[in-house]
Structures are given as structure tokens and as C-alpha cells.
C-alpha atoms as an extended CHARMM CRD file, in Angstrom:
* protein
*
       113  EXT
         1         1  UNK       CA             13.3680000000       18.6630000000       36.8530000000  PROA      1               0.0000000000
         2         2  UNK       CA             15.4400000000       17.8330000000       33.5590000000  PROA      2               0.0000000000
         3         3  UNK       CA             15.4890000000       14.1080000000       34.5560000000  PROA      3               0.0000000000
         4         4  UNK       CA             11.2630000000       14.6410000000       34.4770000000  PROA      4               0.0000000000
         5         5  UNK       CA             11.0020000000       16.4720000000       31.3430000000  PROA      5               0.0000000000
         6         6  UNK       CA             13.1950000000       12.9900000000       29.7230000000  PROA      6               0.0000000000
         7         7  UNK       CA             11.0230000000       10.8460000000       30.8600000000  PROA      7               0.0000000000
         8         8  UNK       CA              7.9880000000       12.6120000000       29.9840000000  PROA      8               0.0000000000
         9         9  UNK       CA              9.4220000000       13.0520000000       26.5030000000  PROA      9               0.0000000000
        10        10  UNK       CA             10.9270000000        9.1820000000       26.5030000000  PROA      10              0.0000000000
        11        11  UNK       CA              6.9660000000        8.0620000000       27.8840000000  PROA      11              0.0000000000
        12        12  UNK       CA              5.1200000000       10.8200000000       24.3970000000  PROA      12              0.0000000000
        13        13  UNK       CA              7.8230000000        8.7640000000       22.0430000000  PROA      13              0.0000000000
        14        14  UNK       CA              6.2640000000        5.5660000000       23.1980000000  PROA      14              0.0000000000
        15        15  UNK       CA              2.8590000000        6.5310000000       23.0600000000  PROA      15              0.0000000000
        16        16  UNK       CA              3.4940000000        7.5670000000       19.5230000000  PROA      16              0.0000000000
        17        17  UNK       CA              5.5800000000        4.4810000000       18.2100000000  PROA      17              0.0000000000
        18        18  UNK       CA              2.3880000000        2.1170000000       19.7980000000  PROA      18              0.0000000000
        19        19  UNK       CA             -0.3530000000        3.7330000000       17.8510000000  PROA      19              0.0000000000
        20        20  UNK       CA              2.1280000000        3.9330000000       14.8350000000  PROA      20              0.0000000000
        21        21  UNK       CA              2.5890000000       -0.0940000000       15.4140000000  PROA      21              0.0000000000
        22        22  UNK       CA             -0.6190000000       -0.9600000000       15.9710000000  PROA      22              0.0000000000
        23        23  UNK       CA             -2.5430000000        1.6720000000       14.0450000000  PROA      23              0.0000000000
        24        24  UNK       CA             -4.5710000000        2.8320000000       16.3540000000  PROA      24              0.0000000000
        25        25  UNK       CA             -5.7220000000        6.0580000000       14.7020000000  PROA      25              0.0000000000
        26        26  UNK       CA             -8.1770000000        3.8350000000       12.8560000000  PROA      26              0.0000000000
        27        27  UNK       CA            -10.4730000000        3.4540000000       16.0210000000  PROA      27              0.0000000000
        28        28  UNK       CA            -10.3220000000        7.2800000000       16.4110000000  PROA      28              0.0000000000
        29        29  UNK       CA            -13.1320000000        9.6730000000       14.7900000000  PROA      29              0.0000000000
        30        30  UNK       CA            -11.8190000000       11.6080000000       11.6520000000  PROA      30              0.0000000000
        31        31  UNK       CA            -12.0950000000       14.4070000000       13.5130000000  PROA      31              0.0000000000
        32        32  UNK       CA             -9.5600000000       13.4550000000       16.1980000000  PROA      32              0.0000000000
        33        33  UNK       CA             -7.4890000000       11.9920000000       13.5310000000  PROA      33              0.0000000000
        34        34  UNK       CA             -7.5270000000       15.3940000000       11.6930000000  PROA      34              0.0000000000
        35        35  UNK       CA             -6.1210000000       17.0290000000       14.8670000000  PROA      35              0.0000000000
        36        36  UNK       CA             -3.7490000000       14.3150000000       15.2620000000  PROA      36              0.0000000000
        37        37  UNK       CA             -2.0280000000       15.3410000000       11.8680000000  PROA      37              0.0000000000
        38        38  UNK       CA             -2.1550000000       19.2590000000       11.8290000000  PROA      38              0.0000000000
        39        39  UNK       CA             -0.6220000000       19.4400000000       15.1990000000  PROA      39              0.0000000000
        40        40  UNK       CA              2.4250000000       16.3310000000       15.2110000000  PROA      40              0.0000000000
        41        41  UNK       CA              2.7800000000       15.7010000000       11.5660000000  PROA      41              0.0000000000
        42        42  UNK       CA              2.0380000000       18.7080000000        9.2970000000  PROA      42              0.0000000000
        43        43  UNK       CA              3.4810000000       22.1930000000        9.1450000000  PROA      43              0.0000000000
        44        44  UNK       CA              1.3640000000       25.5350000000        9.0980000000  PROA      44              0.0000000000
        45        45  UNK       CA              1.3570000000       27.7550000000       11.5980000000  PROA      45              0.0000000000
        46        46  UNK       CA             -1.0350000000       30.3430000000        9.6510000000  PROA      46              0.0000000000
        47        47  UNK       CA             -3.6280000000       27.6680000000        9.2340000000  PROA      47              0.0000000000
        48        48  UNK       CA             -3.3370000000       25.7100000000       12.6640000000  PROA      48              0.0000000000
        49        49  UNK       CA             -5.6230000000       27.7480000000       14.5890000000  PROA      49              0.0000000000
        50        50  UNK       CA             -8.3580000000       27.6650000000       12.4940000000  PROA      50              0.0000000000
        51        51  UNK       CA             -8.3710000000       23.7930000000       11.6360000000  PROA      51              0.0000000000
        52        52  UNK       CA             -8.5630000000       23.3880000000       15.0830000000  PROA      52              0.0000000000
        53        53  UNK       CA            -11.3460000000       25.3870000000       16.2420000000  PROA      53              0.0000000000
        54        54  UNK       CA            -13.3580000000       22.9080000000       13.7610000000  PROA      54              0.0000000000
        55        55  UNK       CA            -12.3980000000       19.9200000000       15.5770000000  PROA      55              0.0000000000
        56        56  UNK       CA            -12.9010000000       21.9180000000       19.1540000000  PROA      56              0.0000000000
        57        57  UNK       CA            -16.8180000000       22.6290000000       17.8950000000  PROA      57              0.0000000000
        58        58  UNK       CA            -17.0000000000       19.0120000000       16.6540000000  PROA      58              0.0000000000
        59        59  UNK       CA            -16.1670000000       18.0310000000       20.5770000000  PROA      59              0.0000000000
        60        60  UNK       CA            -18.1290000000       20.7840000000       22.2650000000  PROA      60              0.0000000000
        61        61  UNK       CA            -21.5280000000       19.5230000000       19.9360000000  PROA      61              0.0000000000
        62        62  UNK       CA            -21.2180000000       15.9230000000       19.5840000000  PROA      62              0.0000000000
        63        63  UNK       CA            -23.0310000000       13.7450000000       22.1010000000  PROA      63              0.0000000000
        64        64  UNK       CA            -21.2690000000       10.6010000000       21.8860000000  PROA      64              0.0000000000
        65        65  UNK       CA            -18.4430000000       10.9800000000       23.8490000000  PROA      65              0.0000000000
        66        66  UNK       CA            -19.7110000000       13.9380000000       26.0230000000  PROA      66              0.0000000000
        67        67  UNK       CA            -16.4950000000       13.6650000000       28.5680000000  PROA      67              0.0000000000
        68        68  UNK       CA            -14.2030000000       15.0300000000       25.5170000000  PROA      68              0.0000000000
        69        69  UNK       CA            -15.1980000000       18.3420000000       26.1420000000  PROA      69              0.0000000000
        70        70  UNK       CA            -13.0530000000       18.3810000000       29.5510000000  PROA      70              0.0000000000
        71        71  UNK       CA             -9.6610000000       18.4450000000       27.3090000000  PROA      71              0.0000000000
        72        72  UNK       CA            -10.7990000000       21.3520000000       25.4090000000  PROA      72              0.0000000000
        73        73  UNK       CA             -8.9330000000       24.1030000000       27.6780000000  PROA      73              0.0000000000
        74        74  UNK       CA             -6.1300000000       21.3150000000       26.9950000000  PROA      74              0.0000000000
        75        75  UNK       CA             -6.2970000000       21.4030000000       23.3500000000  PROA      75              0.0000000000
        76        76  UNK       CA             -6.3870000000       25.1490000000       23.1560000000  PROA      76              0.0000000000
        77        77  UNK       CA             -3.1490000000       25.6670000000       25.4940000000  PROA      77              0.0000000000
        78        78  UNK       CA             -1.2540000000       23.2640000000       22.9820000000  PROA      78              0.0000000000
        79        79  UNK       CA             -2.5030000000       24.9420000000       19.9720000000  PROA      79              0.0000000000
        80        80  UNK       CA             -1.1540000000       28.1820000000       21.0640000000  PROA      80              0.0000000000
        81        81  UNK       CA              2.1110000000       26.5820000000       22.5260000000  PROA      81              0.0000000000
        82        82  UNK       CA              2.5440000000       25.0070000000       18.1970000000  PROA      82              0.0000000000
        83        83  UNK       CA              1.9930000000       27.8120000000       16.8660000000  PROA      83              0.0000000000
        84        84  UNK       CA              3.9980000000       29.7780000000       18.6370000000  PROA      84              0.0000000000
        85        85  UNK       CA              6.7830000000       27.1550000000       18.1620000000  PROA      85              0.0000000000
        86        86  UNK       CA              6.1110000000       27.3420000000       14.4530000000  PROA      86              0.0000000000
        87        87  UNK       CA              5.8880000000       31.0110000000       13.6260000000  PROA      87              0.0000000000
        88        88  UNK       CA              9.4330000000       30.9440000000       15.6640000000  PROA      88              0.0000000000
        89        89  UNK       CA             10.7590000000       29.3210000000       12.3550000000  PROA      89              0.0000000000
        90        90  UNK       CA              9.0840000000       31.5630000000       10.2530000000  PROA      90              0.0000000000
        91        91  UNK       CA              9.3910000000       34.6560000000       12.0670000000  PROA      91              0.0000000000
        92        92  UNK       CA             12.3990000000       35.6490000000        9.3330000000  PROA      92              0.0000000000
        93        93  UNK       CA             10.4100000000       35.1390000000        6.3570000000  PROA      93              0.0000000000
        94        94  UNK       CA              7.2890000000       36.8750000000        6.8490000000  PROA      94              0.0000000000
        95        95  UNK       CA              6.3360000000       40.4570000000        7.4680000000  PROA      95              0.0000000000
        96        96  UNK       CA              5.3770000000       40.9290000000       11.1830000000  PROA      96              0.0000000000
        97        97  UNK       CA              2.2200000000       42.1820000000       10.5730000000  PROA      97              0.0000000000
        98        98  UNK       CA              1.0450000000       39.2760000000        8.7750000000  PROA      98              0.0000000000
        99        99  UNK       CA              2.3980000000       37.2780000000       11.8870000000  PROA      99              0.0000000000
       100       100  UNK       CA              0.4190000000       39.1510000000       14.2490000000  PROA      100             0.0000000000
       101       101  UNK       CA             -3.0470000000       39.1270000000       12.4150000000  PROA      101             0.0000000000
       102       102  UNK       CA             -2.8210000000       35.4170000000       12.6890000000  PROA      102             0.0000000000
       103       103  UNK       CA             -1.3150000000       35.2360000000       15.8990000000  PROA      103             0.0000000000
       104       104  UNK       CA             -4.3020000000       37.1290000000       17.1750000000  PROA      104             0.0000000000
       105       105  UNK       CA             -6.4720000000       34.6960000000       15.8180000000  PROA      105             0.0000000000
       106       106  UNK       CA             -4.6730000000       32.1250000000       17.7720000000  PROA      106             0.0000000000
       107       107  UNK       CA             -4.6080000000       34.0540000000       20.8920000000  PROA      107             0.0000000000
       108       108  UNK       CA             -8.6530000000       34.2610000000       20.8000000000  PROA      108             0.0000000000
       109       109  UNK       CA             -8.9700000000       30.8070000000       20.5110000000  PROA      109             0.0000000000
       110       110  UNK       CA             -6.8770000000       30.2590000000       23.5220000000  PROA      110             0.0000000000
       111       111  UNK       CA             -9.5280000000       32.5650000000       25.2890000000  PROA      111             0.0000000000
       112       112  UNK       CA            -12.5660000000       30.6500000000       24.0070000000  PROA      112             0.0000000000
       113       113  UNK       CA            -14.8920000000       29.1660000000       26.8970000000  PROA      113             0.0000000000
């Protein structure tokens, strides 16, 4: 099981350093791009959720690309698993309610249709 969670964090690395190398981001709708950077390069847990559930409308109405709406269930399980991993590192620094207003927010987004 360890020797599979390596390689499936070895194979992610690579994916990233090829678009990095060959900028592949630029062939992606801003949209997609967007959700690219709020959940591998930038840092806000209290904001995450709700950038998201932009991009997740954008995919659920636009008709270009109709078979994007299949990784929407996807995108909602990894929102909650960053934030979550986030608001561990901040969990000492802010008051818990605060935490658990916007944690609710994130937990009805991972219940969406």
C-alpha cells in the first residue's frame, strides 16, 4: 500500500513538472486555470470553498465541454480534503467558531448534487 501511495505521488509530481515545462495551463479555460491555483499554489482555507463553487457552476452551465461535469463529485471531495488540510495549520490561530462557520460552508458544498 505505501509502495502505491509513492508512486501515485512520484506519477502527480510528473504531471505537474510537464505542464510547468510545457505550459500547458495556457490551453486550459481561465476558469480551470483559476482552480488550478487556489487549490496547488495559493493558501486560504476561509476562501477556498467559495472560489470553487464558481468554477463548479461554470462546469455544471457551460456547454462546450459537457463531459466536465462527471468530475464535479471529484472536485468537491478534494476541496473538502484542502481545506481541511489547511485549517489543520491554522487551527491555533483562529477562534473555533470562526473555523466552523466556514467549515460548514465547505461541508455543504461537498453535499451539492
Amino acid at each position: 500500500m505505501t509502495h502505491a501511495v509513492v508512486l501515485s505521488r512520484a506519477y502527480r509530481e510528473d504531471i505537474f513538472s510537464l505542464q510547468l515545462k510545457f505550459n500547458l495551463l495556457q490551453y486550459v479555460p481561465r476558469q480551470l486555470r483559476e482552480l488550478y491555483q487556489w487549490l496547488e499554489v495559493d493558501f486560504h482555507p476561509l476562501k477556498l470553498s467559495e472560489r470553487v463553487s464558481s468554477v463548479l457552476q461554470w462546469i455544471r452551465e457551460q456547454n462546450r465541454e459537457p463531459e466536465l461535469v462527471h468530475y464535479i463529485p471529484y472536485l468537491q471531495r478534494i476541496v473538502v480534503s484542502r481545506v481541511l488540510q489547511q485549517v489543520v495549520c491554522l487551527s491555533n490561530n483562529l477562534p473555533f467558531m470562526t473555523l466552523h462557520l466556514r467549515l460548514r460552508h465547505v461541508l455543504e458544498l461537498s453535499l451539492l448534487p
